[in-house]
N, CA, C and O atoms as a GROMACS GRO file, in nm:
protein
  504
    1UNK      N    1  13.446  12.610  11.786
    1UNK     CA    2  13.418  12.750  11.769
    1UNK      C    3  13.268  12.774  11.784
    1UNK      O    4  13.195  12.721  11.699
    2UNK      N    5  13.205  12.857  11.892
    2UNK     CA    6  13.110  12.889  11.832
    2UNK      C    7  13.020  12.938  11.742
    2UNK      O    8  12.903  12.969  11.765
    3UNK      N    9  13.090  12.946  11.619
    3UNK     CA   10  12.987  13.047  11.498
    3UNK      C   11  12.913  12.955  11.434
    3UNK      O   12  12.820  12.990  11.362
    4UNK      N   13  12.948  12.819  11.454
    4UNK     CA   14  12.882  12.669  11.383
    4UNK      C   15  12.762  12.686  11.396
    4UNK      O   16  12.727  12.713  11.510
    5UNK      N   17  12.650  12.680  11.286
    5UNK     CA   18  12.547  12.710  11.268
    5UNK      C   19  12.478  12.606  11.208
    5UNK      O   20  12.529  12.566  11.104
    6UNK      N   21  12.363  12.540  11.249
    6UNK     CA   22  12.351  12.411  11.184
    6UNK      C   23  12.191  12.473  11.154
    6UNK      O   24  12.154  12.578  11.206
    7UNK      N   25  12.111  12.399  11.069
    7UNK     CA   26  11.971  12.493  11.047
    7UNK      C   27  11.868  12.346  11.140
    7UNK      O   28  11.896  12.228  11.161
    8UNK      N   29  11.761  12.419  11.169
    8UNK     CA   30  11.698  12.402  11.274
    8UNK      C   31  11.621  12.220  11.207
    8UNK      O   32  11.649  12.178  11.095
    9UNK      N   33  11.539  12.153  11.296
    9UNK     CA   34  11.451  12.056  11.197
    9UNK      C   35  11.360  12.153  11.087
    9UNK      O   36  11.329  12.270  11.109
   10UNK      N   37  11.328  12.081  10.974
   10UNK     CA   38  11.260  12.131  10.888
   10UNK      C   39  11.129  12.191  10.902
   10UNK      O   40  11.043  12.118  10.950
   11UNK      N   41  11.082  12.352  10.858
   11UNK     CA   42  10.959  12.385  10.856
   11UNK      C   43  10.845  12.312  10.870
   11UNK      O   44  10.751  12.336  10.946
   12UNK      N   45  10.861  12.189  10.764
   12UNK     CA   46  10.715  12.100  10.781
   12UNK      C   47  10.753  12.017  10.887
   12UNK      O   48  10.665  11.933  10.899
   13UNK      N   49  10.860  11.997  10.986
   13UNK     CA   50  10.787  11.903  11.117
   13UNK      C   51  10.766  12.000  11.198
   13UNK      O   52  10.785  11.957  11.311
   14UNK      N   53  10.732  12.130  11.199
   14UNK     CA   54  10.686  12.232  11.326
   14UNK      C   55  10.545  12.185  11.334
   14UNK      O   56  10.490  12.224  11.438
   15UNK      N   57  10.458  12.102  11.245
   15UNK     CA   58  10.330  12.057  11.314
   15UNK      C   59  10.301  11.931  11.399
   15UNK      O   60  10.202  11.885  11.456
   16UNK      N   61  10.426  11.896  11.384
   16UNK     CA   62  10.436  11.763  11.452
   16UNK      C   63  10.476  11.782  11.595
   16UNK      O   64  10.580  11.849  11.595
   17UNK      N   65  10.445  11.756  11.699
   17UNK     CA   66  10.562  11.826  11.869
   17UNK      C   67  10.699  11.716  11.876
   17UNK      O   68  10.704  11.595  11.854
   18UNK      N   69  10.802  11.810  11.914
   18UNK     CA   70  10.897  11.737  11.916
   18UNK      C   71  10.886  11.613  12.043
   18UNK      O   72  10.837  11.630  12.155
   19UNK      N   73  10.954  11.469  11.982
   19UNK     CA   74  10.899  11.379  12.104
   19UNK      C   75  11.052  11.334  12.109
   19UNK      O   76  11.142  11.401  12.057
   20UNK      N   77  11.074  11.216  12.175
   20UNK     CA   78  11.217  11.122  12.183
   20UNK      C   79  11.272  11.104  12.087
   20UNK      O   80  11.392  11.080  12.101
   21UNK      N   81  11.210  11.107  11.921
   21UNK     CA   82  11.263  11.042  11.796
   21UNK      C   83  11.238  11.166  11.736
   21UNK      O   84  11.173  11.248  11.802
   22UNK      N   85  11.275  11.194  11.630
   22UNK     CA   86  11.303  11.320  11.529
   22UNK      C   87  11.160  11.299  11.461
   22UNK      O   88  11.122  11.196  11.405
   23UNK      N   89  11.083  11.425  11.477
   23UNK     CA   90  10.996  11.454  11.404
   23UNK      C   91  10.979  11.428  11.288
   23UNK      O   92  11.079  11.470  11.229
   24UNK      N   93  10.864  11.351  11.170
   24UNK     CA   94  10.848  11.246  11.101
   24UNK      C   95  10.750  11.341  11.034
   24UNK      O   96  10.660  11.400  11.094
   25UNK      N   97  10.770  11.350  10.928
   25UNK     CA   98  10.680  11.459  10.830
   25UNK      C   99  10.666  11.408  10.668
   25UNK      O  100  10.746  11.327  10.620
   26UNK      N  101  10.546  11.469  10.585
   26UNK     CA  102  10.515  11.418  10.469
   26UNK      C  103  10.613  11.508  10.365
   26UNK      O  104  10.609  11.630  10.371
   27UNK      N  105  10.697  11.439  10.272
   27UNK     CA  106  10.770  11.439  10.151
   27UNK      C  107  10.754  11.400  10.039
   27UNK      O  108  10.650  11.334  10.034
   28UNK      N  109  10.797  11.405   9.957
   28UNK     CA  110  10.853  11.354   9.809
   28UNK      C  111  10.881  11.181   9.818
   28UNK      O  112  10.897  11.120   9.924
   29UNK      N  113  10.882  11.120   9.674
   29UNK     CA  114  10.896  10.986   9.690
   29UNK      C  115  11.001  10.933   9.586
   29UNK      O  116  11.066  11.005   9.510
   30UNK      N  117  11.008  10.801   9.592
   30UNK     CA  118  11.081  10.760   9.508
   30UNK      C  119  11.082  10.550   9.500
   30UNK      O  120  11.086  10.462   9.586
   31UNK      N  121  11.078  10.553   9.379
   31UNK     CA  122  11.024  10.373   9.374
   31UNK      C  123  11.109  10.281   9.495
   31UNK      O  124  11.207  10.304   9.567
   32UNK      N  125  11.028  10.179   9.479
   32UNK     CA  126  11.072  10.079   9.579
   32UNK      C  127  11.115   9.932   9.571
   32UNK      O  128  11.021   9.874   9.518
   33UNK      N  129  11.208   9.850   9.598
   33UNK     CA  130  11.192   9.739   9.544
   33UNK      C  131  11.104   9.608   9.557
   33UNK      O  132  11.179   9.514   9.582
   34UNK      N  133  10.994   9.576   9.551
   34UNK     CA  134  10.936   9.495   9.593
   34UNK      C  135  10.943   9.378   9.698
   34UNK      O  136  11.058   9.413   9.724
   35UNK      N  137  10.929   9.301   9.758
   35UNK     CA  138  10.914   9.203   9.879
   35UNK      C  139  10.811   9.099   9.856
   35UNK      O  140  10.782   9.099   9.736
   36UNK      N  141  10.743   9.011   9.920
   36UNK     CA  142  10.654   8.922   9.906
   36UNK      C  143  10.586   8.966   9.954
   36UNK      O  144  10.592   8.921  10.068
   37UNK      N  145  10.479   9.062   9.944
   37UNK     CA  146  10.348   9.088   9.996
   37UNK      C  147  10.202   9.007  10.002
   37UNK      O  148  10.145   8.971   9.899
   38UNK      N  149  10.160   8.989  10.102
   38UNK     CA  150  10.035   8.911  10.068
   38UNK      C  151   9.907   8.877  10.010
   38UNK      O  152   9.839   8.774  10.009
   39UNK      N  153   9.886   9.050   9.937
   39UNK     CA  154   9.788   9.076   9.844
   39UNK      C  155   9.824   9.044   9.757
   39UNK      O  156   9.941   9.009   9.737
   40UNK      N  157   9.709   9.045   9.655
   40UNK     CA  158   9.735   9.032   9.469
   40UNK      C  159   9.755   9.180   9.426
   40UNK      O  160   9.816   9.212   9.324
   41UNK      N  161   9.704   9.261   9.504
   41UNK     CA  162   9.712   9.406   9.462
   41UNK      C  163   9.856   9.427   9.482
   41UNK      O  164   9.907   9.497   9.394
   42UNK      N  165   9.932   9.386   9.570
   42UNK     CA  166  10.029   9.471   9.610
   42UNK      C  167  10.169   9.337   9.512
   42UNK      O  168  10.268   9.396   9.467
   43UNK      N  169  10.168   9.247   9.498
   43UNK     CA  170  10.214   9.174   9.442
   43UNK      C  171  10.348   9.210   9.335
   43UNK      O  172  10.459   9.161   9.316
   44UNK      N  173  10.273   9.317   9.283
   44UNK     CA  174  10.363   9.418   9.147
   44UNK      C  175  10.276   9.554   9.151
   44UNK      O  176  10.167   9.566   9.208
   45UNK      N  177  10.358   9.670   9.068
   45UNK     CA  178  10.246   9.755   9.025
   45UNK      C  179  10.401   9.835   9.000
   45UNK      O  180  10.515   9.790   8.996
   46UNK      N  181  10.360   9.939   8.988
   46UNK     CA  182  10.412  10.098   8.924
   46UNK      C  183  10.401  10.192   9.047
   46UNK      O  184  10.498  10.267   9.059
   47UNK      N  185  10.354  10.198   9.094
   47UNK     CA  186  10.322  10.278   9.231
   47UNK      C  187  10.314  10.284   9.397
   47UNK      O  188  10.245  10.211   9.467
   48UNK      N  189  10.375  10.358   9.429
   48UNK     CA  190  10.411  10.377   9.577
   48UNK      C  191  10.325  10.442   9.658
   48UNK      O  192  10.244  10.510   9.595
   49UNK      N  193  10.312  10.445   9.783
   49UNK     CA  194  10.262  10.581   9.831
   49UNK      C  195  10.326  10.599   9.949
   49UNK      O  196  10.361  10.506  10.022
   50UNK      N  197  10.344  10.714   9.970
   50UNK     CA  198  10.426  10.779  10.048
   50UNK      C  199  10.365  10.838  10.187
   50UNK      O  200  10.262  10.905  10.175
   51UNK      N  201  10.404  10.823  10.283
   51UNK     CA  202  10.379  10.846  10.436
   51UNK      C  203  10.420  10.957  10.532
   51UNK      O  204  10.347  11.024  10.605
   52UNK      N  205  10.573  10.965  10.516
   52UNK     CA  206  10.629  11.067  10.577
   52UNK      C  207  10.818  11.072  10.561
   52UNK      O  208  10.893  11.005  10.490
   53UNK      N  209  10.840  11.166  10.646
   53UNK     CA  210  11.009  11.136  10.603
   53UNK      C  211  11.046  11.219  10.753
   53UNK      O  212  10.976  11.302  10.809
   54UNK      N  213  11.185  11.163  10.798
   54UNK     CA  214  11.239  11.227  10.915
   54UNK      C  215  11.396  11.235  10.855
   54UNK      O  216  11.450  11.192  10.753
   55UNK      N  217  11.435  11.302  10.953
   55UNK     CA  218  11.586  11.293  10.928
   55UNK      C  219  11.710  11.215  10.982
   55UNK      O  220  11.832  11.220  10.968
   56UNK      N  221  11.592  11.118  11.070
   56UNK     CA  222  11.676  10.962  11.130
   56UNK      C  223  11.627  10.813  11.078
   56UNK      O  224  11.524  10.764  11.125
   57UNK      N  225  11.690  10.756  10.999
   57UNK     CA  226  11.647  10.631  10.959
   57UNK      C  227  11.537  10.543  11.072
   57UNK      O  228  11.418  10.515  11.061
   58UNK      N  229  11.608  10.522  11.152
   58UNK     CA  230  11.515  10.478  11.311
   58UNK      C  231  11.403  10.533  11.296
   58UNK      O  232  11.293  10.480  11.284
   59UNK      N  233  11.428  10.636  11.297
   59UNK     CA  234  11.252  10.724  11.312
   59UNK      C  235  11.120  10.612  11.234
   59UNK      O  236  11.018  10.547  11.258
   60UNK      N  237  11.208  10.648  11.136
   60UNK     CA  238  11.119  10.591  11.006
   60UNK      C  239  11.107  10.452  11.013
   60UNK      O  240  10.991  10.414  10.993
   61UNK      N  241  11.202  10.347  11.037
   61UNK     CA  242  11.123  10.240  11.106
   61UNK      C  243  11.027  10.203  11.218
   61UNK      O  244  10.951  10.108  11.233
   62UNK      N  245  11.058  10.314  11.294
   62UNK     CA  246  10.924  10.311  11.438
   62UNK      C  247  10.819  10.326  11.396
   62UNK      O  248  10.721  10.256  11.422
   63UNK      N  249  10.824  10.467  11.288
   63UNK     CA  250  10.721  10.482  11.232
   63UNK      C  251  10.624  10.412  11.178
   63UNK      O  252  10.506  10.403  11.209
   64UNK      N  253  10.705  10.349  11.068
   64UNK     CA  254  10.629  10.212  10.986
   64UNK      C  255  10.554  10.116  11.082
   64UNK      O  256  10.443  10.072  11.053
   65UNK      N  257  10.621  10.084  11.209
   65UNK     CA  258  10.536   9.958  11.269
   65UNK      C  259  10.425  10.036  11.329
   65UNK      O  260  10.318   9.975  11.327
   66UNK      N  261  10.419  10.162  11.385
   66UNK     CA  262  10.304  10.247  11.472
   66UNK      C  263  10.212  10.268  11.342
   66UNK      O  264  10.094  10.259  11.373
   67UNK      N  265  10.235  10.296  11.193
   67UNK     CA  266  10.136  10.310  11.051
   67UNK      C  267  10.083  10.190  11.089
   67UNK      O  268   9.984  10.210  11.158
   68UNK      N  269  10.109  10.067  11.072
   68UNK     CA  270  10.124   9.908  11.018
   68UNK      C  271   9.969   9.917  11.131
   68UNK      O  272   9.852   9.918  11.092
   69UNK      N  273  10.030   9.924  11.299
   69UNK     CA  274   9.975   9.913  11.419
   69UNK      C  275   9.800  10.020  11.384
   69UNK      O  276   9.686   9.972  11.386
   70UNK      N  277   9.827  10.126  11.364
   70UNK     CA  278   9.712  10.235  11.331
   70UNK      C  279   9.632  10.163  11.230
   70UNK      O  280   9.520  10.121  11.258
   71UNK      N  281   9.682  10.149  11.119
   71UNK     CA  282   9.594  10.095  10.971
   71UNK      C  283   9.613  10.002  10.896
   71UNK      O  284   9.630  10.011  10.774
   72UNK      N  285   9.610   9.867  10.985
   72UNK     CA  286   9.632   9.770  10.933
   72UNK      C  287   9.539   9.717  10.753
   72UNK      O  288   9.577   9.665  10.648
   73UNK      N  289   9.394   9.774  10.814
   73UNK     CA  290   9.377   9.706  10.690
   73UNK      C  291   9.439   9.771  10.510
   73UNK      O  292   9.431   9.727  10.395
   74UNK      N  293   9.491   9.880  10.569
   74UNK     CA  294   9.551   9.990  10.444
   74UNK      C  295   9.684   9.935  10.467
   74UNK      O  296   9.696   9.844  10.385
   75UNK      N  297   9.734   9.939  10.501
   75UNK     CA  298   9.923   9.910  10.513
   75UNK      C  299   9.963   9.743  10.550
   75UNK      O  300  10.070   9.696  10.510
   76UNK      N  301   9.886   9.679  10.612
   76UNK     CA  302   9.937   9.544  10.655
   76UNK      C  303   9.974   9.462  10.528
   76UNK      O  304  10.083   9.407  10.543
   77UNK      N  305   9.912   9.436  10.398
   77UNK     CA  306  10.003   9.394  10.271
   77UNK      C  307  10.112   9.434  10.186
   77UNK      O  308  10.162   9.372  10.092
   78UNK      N  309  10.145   9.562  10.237
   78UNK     CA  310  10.242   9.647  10.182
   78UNK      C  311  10.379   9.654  10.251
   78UNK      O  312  10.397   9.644  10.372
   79UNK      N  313  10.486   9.675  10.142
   79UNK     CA  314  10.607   9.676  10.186
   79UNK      C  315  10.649   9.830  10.229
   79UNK      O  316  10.613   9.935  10.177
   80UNK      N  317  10.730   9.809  10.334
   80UNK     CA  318  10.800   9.868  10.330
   80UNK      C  319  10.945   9.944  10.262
   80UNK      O  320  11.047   9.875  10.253
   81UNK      N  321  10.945  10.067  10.222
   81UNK     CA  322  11.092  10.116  10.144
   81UNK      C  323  11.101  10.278  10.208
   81UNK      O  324  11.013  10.364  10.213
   82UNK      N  325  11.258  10.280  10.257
   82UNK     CA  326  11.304  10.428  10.270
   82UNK      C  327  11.340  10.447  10.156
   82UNK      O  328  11.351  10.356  10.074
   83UNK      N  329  11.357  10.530  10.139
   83UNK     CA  330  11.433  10.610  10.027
   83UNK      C  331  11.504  10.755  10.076
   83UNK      O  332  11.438  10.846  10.125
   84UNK      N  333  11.648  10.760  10.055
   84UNK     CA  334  11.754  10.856  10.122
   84UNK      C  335  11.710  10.997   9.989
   84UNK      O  336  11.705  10.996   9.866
   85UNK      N  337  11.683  11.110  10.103
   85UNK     CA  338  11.714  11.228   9.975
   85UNK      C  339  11.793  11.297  10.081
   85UNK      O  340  11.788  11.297  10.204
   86UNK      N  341  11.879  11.365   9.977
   86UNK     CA  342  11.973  11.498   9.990
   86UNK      C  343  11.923  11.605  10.013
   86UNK      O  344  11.896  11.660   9.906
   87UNK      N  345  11.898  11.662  10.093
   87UNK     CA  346  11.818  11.813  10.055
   87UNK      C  347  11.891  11.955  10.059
   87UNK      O  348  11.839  12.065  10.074
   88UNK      N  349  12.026  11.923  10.041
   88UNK     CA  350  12.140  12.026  10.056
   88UNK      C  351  12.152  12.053  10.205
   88UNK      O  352  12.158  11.962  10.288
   89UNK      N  353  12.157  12.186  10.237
   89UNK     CA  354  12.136  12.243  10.323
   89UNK      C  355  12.069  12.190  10.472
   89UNK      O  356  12.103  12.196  10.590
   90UNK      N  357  11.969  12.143  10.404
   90UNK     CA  358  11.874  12.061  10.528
   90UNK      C  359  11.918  11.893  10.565
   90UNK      O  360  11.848  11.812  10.625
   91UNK      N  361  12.051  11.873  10.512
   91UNK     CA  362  12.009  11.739  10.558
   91UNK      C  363  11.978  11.650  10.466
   91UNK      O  364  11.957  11.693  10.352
   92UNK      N  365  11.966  11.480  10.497
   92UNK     CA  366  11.929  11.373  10.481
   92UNK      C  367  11.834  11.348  10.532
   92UNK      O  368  11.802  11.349  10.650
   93UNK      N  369  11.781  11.324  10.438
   93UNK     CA  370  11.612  11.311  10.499
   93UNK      C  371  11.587  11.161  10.453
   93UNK      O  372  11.647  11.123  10.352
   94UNK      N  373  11.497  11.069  10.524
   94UNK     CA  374  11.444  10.927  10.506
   94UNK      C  375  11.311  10.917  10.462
   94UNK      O  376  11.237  10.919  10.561
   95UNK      N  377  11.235  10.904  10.335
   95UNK     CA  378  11.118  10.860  10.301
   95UNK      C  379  11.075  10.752  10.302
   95UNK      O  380  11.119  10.653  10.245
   96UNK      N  381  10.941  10.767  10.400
   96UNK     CA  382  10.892  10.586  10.407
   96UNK      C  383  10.757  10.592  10.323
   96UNK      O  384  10.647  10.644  10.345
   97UNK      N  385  10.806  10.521  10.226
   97UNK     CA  386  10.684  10.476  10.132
   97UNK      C  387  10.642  10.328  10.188
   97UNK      O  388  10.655  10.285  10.303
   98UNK      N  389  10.598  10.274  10.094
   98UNK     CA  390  10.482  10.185  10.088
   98UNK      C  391  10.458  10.139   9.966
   98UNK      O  392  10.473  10.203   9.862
   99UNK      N  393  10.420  10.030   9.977
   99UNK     CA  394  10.393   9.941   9.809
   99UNK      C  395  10.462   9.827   9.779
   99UNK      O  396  10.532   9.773   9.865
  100UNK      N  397  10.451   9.782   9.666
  100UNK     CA  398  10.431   9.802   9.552
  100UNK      C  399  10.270   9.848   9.533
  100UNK      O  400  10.220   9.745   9.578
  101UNK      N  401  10.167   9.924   9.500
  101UNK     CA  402  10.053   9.912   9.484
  101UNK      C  403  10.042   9.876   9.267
  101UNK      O  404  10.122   9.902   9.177
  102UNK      N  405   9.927   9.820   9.266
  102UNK     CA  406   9.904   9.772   9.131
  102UNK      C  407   9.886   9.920   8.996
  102UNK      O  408   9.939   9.902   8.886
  103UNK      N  409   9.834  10.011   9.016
  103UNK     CA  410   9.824  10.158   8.961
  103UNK      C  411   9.796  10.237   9.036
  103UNK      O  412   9.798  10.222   9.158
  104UNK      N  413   9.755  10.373   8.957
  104UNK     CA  414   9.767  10.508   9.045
  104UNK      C  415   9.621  10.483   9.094
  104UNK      O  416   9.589  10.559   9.186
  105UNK      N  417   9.536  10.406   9.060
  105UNK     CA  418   9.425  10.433   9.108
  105UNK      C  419   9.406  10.339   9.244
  105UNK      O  420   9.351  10.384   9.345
  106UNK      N  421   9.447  10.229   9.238
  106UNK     CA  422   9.495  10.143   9.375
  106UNK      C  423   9.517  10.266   9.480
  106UNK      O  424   9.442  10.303   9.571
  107UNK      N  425   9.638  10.318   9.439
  107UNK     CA  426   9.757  10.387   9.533
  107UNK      C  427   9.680  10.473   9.550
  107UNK      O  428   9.701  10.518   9.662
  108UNK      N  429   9.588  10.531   9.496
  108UNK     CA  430   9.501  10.666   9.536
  108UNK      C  431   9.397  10.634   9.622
  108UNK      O  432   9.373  10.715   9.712
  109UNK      N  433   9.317  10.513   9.613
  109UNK     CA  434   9.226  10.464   9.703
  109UNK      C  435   9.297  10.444   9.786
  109UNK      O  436   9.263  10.532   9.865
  110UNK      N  437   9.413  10.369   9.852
  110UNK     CA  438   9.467  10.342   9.948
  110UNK      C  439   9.440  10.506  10.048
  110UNK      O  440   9.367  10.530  10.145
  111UNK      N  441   9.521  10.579   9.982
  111UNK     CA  442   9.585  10.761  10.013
  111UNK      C  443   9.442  10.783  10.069
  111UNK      O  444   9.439  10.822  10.186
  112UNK      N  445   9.329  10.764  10.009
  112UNK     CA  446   9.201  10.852  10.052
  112UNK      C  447   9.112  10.775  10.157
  112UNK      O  448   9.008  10.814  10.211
  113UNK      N  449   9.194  10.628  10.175
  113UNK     CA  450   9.160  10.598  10.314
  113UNK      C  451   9.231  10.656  10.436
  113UNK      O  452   9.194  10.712  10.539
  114UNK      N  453   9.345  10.621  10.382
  114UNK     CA  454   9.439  10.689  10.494
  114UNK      C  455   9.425  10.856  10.542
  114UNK      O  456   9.418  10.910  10.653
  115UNK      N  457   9.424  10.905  10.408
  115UNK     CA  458   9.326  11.072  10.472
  115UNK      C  459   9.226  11.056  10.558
  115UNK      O  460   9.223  11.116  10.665
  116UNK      N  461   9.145  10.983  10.522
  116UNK     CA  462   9.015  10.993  10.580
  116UNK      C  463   9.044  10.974  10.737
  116UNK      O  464   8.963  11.006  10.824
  117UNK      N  465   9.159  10.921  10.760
  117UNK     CA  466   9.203  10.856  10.951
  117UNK      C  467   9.310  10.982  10.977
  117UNK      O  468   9.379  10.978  11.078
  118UNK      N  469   9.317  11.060  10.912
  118UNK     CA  470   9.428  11.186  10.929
  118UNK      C  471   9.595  11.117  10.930
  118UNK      O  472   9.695  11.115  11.002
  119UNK      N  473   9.545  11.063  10.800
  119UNK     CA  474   9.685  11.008  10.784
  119UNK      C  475   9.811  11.067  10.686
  119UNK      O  476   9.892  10.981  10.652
  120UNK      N  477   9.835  11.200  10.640
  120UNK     CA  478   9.937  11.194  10.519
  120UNK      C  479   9.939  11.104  10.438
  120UNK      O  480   9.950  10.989  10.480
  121UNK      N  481   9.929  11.130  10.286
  121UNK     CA  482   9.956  10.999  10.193
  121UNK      C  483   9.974  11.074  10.067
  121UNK      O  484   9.887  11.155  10.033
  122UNK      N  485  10.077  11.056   9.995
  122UNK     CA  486  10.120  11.107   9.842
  122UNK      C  487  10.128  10.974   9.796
  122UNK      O  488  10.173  10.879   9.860
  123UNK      N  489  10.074  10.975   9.663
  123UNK     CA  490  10.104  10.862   9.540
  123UNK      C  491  10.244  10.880   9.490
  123UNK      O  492  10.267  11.000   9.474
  124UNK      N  493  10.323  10.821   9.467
  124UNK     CA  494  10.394  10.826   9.384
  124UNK      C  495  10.436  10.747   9.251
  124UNK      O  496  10.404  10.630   9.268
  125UNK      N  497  10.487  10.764   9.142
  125UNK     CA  498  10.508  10.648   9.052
  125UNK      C  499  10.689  10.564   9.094
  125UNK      O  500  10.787  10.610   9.152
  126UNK      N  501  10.669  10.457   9.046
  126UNK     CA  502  10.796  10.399   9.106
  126UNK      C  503  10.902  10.398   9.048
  126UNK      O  504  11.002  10.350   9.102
   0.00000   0.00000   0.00000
């Protein structure tokens, strides 16, 4: 039938241009489970930080290796974690955080490097 109405990608990826993979935008977070990271900082902690979110899992792994590739010395000890949100209406959306970082103040220095390269970055607690 045509009356099927599906709602468009989300407001916040209209700054992004649409490319081959679903537009990849900054969200909300949620903890992560740790991995073997190679820092002492990243080792354990309480805190995440958050990168972006799309509405295709894929996305968000391409993503991670092109972050990893861009800012190694900020992201190369850190794990990777999606995290699935519901957003009703809009969809399933994929958040790619980052971490474990050691506290909020780690995770905030990390964020204000990554600003500084025009990178998106939210702290989150885990």
């Amino acid at each position: 039938l045509p009356s099927e109405s599906k709602p468009e990608e989300p407001a916040e990826a209209a700054s992004e241009p649409a490319k081959e993979e679903p537009a990849v935008e900054t969200a909300t977070a949620e903890p992560a489970a740790p991995a073997a990271p190679a820092s002492a900082s990243a080792t354990s902690g309480a805190f995440m930080i958050q990168l972006a979110s799309a509405s295709n899992r894929d996305a968000i792994q391409g993503e991670w290796a092109k972050m990893q590739q861009r800012h190694p010395g900020q992201l190369g000890n850190l794990q990777l974690h999606i995290e699935e949100a519901d957003l009703g209406e809009r969809g399933i959306f994929y958040r790619l955080q980052a971490g474990p970082l050691a506290s909020r103040e780690a995770a905030e220095g990390v964020c204000a490097q990554l600003k500084a390269q025009q990178q998106d970055c939210l702290v989150r607690a885990r």
